[in-house]
C-alpha positions as CSV (number, residue, x, y, z in Angstrom):
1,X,102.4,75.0,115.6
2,X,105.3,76.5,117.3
3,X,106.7,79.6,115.0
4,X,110.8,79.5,115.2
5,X,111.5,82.1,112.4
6,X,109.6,85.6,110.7
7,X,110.4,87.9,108.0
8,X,109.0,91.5,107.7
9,X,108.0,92.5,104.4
10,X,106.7,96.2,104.0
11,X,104.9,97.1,100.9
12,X,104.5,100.8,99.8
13,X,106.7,102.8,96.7
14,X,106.8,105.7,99.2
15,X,109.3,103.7,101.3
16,X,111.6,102.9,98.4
17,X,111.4,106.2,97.2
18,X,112.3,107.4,100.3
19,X,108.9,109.8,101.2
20,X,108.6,108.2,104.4
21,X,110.8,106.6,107.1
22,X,110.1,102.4,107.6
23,X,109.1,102.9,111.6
24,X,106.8,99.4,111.2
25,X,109.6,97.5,110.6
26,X,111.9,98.5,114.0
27,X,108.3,98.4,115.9
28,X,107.2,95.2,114.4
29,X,111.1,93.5,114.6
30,X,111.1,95.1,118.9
31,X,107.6,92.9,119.2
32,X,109.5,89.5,117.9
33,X,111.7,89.8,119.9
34,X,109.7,89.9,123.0
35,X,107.8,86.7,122.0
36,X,111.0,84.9,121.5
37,X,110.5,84.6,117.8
38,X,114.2,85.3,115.7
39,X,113.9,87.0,112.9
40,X,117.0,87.2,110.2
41,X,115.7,89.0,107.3
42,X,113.7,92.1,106.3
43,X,112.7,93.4,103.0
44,X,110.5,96.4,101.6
45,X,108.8,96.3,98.0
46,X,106.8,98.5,95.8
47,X,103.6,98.6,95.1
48,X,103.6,95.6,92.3
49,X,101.7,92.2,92.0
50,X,104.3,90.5,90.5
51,X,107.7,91.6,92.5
52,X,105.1,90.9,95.2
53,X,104.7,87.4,94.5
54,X,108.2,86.8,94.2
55,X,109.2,88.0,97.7
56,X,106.3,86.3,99.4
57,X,107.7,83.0,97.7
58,X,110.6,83.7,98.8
59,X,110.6,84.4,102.1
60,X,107.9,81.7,103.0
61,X,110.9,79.5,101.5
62,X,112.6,79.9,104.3
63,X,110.9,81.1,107.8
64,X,107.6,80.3,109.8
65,X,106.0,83.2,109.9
66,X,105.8,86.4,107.7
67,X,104.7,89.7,108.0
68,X,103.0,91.9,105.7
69,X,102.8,95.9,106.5
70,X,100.7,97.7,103.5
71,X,98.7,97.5,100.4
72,X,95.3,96.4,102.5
73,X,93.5,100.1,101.1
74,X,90.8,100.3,99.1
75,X,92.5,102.0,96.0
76,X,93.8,99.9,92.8
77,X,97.3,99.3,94.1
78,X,96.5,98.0,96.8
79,X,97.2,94.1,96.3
80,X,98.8,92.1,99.3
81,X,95.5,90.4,100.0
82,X,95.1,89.1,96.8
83,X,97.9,88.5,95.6
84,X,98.0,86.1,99.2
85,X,95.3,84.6,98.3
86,X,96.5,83.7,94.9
87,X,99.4,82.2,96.1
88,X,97.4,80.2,99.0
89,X,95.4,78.7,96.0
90,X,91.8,80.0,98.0
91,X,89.5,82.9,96.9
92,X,88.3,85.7,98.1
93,X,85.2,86.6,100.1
94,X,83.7,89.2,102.0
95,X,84.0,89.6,105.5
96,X,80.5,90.6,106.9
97,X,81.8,92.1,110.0
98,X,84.2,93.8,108.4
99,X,82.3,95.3,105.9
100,X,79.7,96.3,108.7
101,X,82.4,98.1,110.5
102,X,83.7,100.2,107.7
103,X,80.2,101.1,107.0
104,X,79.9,102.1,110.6
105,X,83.1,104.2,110.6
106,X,82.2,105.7,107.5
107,X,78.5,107.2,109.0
108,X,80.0,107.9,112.3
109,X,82.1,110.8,110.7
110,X,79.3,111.8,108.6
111,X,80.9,110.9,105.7
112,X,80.4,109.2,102.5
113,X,81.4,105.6,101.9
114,X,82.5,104.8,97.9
115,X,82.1,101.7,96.7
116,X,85.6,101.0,96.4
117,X,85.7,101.3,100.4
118,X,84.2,97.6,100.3
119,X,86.9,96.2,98.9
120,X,88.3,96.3,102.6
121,X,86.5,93.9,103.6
122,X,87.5,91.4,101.3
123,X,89.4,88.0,102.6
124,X,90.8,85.3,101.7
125,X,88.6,82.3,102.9
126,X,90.2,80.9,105.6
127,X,91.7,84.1,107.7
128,X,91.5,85.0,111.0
129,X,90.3,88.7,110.7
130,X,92.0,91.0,112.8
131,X,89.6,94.3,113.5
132,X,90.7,97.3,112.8
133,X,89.5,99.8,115.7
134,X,92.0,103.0,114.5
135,X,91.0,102.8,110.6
136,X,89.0,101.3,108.4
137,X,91.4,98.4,106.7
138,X,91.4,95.0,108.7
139,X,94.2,93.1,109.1
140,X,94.2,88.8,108.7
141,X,96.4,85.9,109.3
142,X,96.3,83.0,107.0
143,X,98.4,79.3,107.7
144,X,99.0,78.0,104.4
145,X,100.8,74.7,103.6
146,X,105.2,75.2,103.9
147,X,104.6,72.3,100.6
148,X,103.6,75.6,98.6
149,X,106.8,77.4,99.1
150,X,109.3,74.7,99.4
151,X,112.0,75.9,97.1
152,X,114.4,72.5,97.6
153,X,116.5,75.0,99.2
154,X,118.6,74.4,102.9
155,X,118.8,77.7,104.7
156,X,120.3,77.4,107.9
157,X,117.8,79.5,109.4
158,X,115.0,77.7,108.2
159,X,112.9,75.5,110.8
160,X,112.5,72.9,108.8
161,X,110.4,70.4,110.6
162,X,107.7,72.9,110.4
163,X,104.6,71.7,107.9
164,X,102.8,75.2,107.8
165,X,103.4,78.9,107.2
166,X,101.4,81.5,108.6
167,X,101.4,85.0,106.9
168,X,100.0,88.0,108.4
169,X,98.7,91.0,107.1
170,X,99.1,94.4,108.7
171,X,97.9,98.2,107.6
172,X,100.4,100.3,106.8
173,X,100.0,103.2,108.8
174,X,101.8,102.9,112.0
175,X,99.3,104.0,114.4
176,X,96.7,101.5,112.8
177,X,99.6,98.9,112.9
178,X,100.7,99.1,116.4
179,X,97.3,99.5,117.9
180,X,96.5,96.3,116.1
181,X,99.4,94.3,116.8
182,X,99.1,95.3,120.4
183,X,95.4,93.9,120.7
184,X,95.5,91.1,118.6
185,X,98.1,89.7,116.9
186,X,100.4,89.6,119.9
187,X,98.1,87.5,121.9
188,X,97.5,85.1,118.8
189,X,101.6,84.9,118.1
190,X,102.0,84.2,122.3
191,X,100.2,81.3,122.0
192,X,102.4,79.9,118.7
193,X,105.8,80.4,120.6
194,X,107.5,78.3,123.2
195,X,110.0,80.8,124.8
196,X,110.5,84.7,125.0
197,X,112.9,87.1,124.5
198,X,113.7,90.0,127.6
199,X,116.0,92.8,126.5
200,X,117.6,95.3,128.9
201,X,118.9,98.2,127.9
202,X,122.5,99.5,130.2
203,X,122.8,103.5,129.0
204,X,126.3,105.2,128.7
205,X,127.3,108.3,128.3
206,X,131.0,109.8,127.4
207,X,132.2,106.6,126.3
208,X,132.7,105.1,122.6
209,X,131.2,102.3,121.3
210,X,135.0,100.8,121.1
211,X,135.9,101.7,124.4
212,X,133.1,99.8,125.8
213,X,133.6,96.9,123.6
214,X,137.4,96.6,124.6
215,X,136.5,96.5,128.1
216,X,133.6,93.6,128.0
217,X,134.7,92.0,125.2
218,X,135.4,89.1,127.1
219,X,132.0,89.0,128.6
220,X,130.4,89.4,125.5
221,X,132.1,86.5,123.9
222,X,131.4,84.1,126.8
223,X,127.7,85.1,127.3
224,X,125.2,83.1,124.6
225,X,122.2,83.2,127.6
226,X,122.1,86.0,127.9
227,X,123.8,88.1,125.1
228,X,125.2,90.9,125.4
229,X,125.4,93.7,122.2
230,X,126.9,97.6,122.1
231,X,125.0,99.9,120.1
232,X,125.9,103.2,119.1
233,X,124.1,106.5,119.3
234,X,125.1,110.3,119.4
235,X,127.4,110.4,121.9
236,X,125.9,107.4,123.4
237,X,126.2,103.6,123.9
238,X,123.5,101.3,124.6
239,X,124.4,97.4,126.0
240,X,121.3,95.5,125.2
241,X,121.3,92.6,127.5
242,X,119.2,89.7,126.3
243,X,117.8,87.0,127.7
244,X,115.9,83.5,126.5
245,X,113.8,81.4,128.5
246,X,110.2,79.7,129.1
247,X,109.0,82.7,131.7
248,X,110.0,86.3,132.1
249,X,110.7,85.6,135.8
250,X,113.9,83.7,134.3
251,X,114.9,85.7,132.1
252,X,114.7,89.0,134.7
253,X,117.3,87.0,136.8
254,X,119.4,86.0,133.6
255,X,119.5,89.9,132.5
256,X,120.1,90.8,136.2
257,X,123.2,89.2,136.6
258,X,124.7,90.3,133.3
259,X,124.1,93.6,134.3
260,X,125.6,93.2,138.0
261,X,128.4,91.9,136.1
262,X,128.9,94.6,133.9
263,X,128.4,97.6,136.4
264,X,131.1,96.0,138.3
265,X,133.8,97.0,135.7
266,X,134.8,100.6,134.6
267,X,132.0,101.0,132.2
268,X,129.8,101.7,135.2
269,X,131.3,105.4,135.2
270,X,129.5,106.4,132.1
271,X,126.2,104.5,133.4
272,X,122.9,106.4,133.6
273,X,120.0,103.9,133.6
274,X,118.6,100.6,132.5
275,X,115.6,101.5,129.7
276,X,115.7,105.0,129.6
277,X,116.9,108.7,128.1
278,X,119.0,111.1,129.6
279,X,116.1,113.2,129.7
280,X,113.8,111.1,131.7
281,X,117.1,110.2,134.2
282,X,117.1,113.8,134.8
283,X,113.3,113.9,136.1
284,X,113.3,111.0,137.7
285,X,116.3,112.0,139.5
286,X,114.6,115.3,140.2
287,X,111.6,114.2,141.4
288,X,113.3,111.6,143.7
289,X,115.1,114.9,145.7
290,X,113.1,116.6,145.5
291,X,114.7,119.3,143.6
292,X,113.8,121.7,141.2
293,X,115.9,122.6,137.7
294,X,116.1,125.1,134.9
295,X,118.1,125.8,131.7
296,X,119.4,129.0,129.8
297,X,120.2,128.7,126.4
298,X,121.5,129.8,123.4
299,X,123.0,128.0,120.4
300,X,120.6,125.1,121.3
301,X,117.6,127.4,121.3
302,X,115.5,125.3,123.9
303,X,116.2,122.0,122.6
304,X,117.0,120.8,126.1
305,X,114.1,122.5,127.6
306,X,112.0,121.1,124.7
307,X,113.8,117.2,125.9
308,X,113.1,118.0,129.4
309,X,109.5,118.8,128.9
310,X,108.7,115.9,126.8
311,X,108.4,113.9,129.8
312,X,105.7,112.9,131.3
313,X,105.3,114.2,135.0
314,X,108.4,117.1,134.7
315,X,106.1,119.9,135.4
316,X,107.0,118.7,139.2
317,X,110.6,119.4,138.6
318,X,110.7,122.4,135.5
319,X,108.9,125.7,135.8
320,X,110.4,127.2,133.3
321,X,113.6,128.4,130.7
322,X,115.6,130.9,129.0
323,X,116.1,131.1,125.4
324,X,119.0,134.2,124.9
325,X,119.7,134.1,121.4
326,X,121.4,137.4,121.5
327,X,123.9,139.5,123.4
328,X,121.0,141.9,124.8
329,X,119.0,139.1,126.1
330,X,121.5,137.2,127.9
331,X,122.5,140.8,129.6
332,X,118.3,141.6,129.8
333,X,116.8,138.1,131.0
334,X,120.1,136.4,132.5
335,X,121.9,139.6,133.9
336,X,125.1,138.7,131.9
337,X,127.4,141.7,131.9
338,X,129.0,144.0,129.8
339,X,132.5,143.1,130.6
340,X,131.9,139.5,130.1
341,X,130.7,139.4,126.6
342,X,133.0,142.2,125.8
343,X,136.0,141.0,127.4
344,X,135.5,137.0,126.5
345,X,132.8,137.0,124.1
346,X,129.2,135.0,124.2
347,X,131.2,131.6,123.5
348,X,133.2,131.5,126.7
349,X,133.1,129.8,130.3
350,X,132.6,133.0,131.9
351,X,129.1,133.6,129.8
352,X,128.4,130.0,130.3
353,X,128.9,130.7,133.9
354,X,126.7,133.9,134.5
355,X,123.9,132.5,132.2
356,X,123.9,129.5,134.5
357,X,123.9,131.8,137.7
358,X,121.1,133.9,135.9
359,X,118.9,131.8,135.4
360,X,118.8,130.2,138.8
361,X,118.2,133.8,140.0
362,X,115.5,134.0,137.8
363,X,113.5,131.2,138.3
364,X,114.3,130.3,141.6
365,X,115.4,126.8,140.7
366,X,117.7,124.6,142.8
367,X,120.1,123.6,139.7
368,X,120.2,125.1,136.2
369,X,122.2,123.8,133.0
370,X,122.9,126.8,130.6
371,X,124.5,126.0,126.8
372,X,126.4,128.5,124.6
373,X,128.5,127.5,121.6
374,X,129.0,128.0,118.0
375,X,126.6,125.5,115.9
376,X,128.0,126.5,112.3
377,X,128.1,126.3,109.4
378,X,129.9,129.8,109.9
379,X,130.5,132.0,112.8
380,X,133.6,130.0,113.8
381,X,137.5,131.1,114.5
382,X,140.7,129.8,114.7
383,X,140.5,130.5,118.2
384,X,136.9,129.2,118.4
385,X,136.0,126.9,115.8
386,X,132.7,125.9,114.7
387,X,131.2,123.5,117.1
388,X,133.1,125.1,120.5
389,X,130.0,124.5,123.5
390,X,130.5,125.9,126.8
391,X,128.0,124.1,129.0
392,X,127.7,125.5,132.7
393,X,126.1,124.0,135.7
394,X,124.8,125.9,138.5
395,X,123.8,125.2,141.8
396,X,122.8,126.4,145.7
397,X,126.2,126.5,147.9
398,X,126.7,123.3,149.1
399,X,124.4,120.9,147.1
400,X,126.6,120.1,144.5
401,X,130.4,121.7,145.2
402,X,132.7,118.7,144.5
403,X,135.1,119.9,141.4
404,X,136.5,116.3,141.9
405,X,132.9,114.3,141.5
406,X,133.0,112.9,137.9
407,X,131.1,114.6,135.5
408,X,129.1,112.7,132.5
409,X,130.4,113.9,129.5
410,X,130.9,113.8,125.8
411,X,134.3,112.2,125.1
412,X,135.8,115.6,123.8
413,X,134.3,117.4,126.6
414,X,136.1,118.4,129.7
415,X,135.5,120.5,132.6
416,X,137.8,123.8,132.2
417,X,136.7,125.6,135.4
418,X,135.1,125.7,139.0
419,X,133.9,128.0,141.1
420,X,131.7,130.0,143.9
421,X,129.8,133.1,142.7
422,X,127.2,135.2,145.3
423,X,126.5,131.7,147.4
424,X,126.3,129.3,144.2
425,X,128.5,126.5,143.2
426,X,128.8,126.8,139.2
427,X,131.0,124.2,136.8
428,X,132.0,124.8,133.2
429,X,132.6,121.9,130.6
430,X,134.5,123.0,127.0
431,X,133.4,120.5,124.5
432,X,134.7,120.5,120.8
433,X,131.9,118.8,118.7
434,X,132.5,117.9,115.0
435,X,129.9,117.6,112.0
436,X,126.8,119.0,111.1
437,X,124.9,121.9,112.8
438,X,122.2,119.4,113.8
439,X,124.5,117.1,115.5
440,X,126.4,119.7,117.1
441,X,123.3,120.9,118.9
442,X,122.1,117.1,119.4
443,X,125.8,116.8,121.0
444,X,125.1,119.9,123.1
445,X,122.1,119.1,124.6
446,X,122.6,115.2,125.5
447,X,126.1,117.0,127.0
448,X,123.6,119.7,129.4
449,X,121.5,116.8,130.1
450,X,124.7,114.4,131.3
451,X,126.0,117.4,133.2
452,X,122.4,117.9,134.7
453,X,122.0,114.5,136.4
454,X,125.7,114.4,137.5
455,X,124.7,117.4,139.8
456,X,121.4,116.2,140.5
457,X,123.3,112.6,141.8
458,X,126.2,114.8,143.5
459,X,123.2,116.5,145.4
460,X,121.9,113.3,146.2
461,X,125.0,112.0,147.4
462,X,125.0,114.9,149.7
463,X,121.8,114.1,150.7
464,X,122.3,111.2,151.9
465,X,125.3,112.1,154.0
């Protein structure tokens, strides 16, 4: 049976209620998409037998293949097996292995087992069992007859010459999920689907969602195989290319020449990278030279060390940072002076400047990023308003001095100033962010991450010549 269509159904009160964020649903709907199965609707339901029931009926109404996140525990609530089974018209029975593995897990931890543990175990006759090797809930997939569900009913995106629907069972918690997903129930989907999906992802930064519409709109009209979609993030826009076809070698070639179409127009000037973070651009860029970098900051208080670390391998590139919350450690661990807080204050290029320069000095780095701003709520002026960022990048003479070289930046963000100081090249962006506190500071350090790997590509650049 080839599967054309899924739902995602997620059971659990504490999603509706709003106690925890729906991450199965993005992970599960990213997995589809891979194996070339469309998916057009999504729903998540409390814990209730009877509401239950009525969503099951209805989205097995109308798609191949759906998917059940929650309600497999051993507790009283939890029903989505049975209330399966019910509608499949087959009982339940236990699972041997199952049951033998929950035991096992149970006396492994030294711990006690309750009787209502067992209920785990329980399927509906019929299933394929899916083990569960992070937890103690397995997971199942059951094909049931489309005859059950057939609601009369002509939904467009129903594939109607399918005879069967298959429902699958997953544990809510994502770990346990994922893991089984990954193991099992991609490789039993793969085998059920007769094309695949391949996404790539273009990055931009310092360019609206908009703006980069306006310019490919054309391109995104004309292109059905593959398609091509902006989405927007904070201070960022993601093109997901997308591609259809029988092997992945095809659709690699499909996504390739989107994207050599699309980097051949003005969006390319805000482009980054293809699958990745400004933060992971900035080690791999790093890495690539060679280069060493560092940050000093202040209204962000390490939030862009804190993204730079988070990558995997950046202890080749990052020794350290500077967090100078006050006045008296910007002048005590970044050699700020005096004059310059007392003449411009800590929110100005010239602070932005020496923190950058200080902390180079300190850690001995090739090119540092510093950030100093006003996050709000209060602190702000007329003359400098709540959400003012001076962000300063510092580098050796020579491996980065263009002031004409274009800088990634926020789309309120410019560079106000450029210049030399004691053999190191240092440029200042002003950016005006809006909102909350927490976006300002997201805003600020995506903005000292852009500015990073602008230098770091300048100094490759230079590099090269």
């Amino acid at each position: 049976m080839i599967i054309k269509s899924a739902e995602i159904l997620c059971v659990g009160t504490e999603i509706l209620i709003g106690d925890i964020v729906n991450t199965n649903a993005a992970y599960i709907s990213a997995q589809l998409s891979e194996l070339g199965i469309s998916q057009y609707y999504q729903s998540a339901i409390g814990d209730n037998s009877e509401r239950l029931e009525h969503c099951i009926k209805q989205a097995l109404s109308r798609c191949d293949l759906l998917i059940i996140t929650g309600g497999l525990g051993p507790t009283y609530d939890d029903l989505t097996k049975e209330t399966v089974a019910k509608l499949a018209g087959v009982r339940m029975v236990t699972h041997k292995p199952s049951l033998e593995r929950i035991k096992s897990f149970f006396e492994s931890r030294n711990l006690t087992m309750t009787g209502n543990n067992a209920k785990q175990a329980m399927m509906p006759v019929g299933a394929t069992v899916f083990e569960n090797s992070c937890g103690t809930a397995p997971g199942m997939a059951l094909e049931i007859s489309a005859s059950r569900f057939d609601d009369g009913s002509e939904d467009i995106y129903h594939a109607a010459e399918s005879s069967v629907r298959t429902i699958i069972l997953l544990p809510g918690p994502p770990h346990e999920m994922k893991a089984m997903f990954e193991d099992q129930v991609k490789p039993y989907l793969a085998t059920r689907s007769d094309e695949i999906l391949l996404s790539k992802n273009i990055m931009l930064f310092g360019i609206s969602e908009s703006a980069a519409e306006y310019v490919l709109s054309d391109m995104m009209l004309m292109s059905s195989n593959p398609t091509i979609a902006p989405y927007c993030g904070d201070g960022e826009v993601r093109l997901r290319v997308t591609a259809r076809a029988k092997t992945p070698e095809v659709c690699e070639k499909k996504c390739a020449k989107a994207i050599e179409q699309i980097l051949h127009t003005s969006v390319s000037d805000y482009f980054y990278g293809i699958n990745t973070s400004l933060e992971k651009a900035v080690v791999t860029e790093a890495c690539k030279l060679g280069l060493h970098v560092t940050t000093a900051e202040s209204c962000t208080g390490g939030l862009t060390a804190g993204a730079i670390t988070a990558v995997p391998g950046s202890s080749a590139v990052f020794d350290g940072g500077v967090v100078t919350y006050s006045n008296d450690m910007k002048k005590k661990l970044l050699g700020v002076r005096d004059e310059t807080l007392r003449d411009f204050g800590a929110v100005s290029p010239e602070t932005a400047g020496e923190m950058a320069l200080g902390a180079l000095e300190l850690t001995g780095a090739d090119i540092s990023v510093s950030v100093t701003g006003i996050a709000g709520p209060g602190g702000g002026s007329e003359e400098k308003p709540v959400g003012l960022v001076y962000i300063a990048v510092a580098s050796k003479a020579g491996l980065t001095n263009h002031p004409s070289h274009p800088v990634l930046c926020h789309p309120s963000a410019s560079v106000c100033s450029h210049f030399t100081s004691d053999n190191t090249d240092i440029t200042v962006l002003r950016c005006q962010f809006s909102d909350s506190r927490e976006r300002v500071r997201t805003l600020s350090v995506k903005s000292a991450l852009a500015a990073l790997l602008s230098a770091l590509r300048l100094a490759g650049t230079r590099k090269k010549h």
